[in-house]
C-alpha positions in Angstrom: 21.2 9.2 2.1 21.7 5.9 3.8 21.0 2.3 2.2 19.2 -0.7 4.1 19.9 -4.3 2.8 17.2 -7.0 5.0 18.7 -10.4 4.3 17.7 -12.9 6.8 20.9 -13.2 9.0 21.1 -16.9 9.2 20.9 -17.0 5.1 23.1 -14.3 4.1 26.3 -16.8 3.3 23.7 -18.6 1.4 25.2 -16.0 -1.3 27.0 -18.2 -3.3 30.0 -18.0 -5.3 29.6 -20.5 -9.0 31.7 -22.9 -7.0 29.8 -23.2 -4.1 26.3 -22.6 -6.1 27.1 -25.7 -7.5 27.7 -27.7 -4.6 24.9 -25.8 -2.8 22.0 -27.5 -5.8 23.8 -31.1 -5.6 23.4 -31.4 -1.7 19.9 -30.3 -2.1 19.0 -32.5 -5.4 20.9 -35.0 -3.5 18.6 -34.7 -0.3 15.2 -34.3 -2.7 14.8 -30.6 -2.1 13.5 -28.5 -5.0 15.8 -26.1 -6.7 15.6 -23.8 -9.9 18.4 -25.5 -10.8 16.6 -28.7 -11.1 14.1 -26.9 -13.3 16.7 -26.1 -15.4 17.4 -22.3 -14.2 20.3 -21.2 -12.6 19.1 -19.6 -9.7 20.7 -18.6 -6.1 18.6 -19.3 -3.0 16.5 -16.7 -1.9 17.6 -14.7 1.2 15.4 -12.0 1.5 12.8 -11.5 4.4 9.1 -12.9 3.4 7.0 -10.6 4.4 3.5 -11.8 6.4 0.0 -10.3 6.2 0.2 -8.0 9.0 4.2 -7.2 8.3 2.7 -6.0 5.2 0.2 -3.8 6.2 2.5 -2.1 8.7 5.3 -1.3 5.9 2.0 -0.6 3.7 1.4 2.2 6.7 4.8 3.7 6.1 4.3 3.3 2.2 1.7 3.2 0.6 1.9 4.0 -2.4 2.9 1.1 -5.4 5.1 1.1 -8.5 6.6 -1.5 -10.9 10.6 -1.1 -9.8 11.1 -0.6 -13.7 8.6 2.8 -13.7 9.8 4.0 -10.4 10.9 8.4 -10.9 9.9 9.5 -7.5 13.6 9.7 -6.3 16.7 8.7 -7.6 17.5 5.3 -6.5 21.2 4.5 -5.3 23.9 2.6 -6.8 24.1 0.1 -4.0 20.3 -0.6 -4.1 20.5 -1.2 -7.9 23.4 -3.7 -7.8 21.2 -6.0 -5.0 17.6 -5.4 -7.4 20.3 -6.1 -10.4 21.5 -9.5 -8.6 18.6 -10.4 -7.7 16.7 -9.9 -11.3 19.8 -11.5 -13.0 19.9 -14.6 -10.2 16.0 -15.1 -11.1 15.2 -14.7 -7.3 11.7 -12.9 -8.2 9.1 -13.0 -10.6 8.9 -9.2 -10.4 9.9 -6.3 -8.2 7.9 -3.2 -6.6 9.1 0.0 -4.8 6.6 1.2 -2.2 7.3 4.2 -1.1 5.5 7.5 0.4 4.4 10.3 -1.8 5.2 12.8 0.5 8.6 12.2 2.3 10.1 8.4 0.3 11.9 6.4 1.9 10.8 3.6 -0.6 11.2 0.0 0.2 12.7 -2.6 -3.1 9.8 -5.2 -2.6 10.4 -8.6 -5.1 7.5 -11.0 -5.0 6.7 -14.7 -6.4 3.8 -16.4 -7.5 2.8 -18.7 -4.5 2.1 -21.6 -7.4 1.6 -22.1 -11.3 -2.3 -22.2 -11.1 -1.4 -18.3 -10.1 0.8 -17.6 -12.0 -1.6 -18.7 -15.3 -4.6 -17.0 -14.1 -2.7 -13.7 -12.7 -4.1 -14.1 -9.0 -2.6 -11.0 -7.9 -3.6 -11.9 -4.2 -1.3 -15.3 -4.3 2.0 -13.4 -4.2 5.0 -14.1 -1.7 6.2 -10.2 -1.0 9.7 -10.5 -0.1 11.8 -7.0 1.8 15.0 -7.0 -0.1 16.2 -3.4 0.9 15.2 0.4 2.3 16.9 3.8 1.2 16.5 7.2 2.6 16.8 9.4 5.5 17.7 6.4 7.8 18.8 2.7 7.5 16.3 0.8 10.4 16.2 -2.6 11.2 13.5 -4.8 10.5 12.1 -3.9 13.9 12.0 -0.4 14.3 10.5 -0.7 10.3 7.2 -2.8 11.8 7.1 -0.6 15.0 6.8 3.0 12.9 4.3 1.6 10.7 2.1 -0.2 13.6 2.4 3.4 15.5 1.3 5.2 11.6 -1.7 3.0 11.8 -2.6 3.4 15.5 -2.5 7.4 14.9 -4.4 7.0 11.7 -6.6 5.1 14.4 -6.7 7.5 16.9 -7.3 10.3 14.7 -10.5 9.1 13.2 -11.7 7.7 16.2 -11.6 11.7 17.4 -13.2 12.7 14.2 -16.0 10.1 14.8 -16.3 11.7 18.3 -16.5 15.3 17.5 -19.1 14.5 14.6 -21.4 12.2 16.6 -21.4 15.3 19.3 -22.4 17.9 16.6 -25.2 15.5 15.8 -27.0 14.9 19.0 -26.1 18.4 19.8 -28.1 19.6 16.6 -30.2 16.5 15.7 -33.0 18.3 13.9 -30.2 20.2 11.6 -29.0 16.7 10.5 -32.4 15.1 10.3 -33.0 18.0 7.7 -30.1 17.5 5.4 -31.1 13.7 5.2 -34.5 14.7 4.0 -33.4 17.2 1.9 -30.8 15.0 0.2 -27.7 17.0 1.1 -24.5 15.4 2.1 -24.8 15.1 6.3 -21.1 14.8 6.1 -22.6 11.7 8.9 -19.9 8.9 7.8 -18.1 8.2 10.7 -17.3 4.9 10.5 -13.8 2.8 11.9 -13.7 0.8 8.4 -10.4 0.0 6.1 -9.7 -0.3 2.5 -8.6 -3.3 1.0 -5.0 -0.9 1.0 -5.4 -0.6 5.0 -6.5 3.0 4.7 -8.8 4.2 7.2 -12.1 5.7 6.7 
């Protein structure tokens, strides 16, 4: 099994010894930056890829399916992924953590997320989250890269196949109109849905 950490390259010696912590939140208190540590919290920069709406949906291609890290069973995770989700929970980096993962062959992904501001944090706007890619186990380590690039090619084949399924049911139709007509009329499922659409999950239908 091999273990993928994604911190952003020009952050990574952003993780900071206590000495250098410190030094790290008077520069930026000095320079009028917000910290945790001017909240009171003592809290390590974050340097952990943010993830955009389309990076999303391509890792959501590779994994679909979503679990709180805490209830996660679907494979045992290793000891180097739980020290990085154990320094990030005990650093307060996130205000919670995911695995995605696929239910048929892993390879999960340790997602940690933030509210994007208090007003959704009070009123639980699930939709204003920051998802963040802290780290991949599995079969193979990729790069960020090669990550986006298998789930972009995922969702083209999911593409590709239903667009052949539409096909092959709109030739049965016009090649057996009447038969369809009927099963309208009679109220029977025409099995007629062939439509390009997606779920709010990215799943096409």
């Amino acid at each position: 099994m091999e273990v993928k950490i994604y911190r952003e390259p020009e952050n990574e010696s952003l993780i900071l010894n206590n000495e250098q912590l410190a030094e790290y939140n008077e520069l930026a208190a000095k320079l009028g930056l917000q910290t945790k540590e001017k909240q009171g919290e003592n809290k390590i920069p974050n340097v952990y890829v943010c993830l955009n709406i389309a990076m999303q949906k391509q890792l959501q291609a590779l994994c679909p399916m979503v679990e709180k890290a805490s209830k996660y069973t679907r494979s045992t995770i290793p000891l180097e992924i739980l020290k990085v989700y154990d320094f990030a929970k005990e650093n307060k980096m996130f205000d919670g953590f995911q695995i995605w993962y696929n239910d048929i062959d892993p390879d999960p992904l340790l997602i940690g997320w933030k509210w994007q501001n208090e007003e959704a944090k009070e009123k639980d706007y699930t939709w204003k989250k920051d998802r963040f890619l802290i780290a991949r186990w599995g079969d193979c380590a990729l790069e960020m890269s090669e990550l986006l690039e298998l789930g972009f090619n995922n969702l083209k084949q999911q593409l590709q196949d239903k667009a052949k399924e539409a096909i092959s049911k709109s030739k049965n139709i016009l090649e057996d109109t009447d038969v369809y007509v009927r099963k309208i009329l009679s109220e029977k499922t025409s099995d007629m849905n062939i439509d390009l659409n997606t779920s709010a999950n990215n799943n096409i239908y």
